[in-house]
C-alpha positions in Angstrom: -16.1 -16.6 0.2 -13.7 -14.5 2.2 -11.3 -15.8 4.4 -9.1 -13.1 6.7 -6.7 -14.1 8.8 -4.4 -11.6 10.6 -0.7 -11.4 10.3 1.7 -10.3 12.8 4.3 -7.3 11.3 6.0 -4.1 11.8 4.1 -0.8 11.5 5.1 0.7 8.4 6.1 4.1 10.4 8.1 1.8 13.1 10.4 0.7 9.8 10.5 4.3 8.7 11.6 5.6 12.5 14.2 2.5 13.1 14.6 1.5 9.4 18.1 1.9 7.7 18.8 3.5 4.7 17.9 0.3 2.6 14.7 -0.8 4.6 13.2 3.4 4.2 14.5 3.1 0.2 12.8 -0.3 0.0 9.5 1.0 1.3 9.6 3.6 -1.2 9.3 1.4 -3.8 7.7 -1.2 -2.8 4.1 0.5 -1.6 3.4 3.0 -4.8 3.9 -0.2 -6.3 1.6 -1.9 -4.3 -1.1 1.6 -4.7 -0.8 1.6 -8.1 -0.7 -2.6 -9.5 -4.3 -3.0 -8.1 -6.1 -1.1 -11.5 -3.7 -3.6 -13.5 -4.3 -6.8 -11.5 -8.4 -6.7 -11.2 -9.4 -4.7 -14.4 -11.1 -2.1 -12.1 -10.6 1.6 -11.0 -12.0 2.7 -7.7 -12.8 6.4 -8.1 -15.2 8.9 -6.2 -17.3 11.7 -8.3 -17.2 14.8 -6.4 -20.2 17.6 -8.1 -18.1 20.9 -7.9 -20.5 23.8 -8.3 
């Protein structure tokens, strides 16, 4: 079962254009982080194969 439900926020590149210093440093670590915990957190790697002739 999948259940969505939308949540009201900020547009990542509205933080980045008004953001301080702290909010723009705090989005740099916080969404690699986010990218890159999925492989960790479900055992899986999403990956395209791409034939290069």
């Amino acid at each position: 079962m999948l259940i969505v439900e939308w949540l009201d926020g900020v547009l990542l590149s509205r933080m980045l254009a008004q953001g301080g210093p702290f909010d723009r440093a705090r989005i740099g670590i916080v969404v690699p982080r986010f990218l890159l915990s999925g492989p960790t957190k479900v055992g899986l790697l999403y990956g395209e194969l791409i034939d290069i002739y």
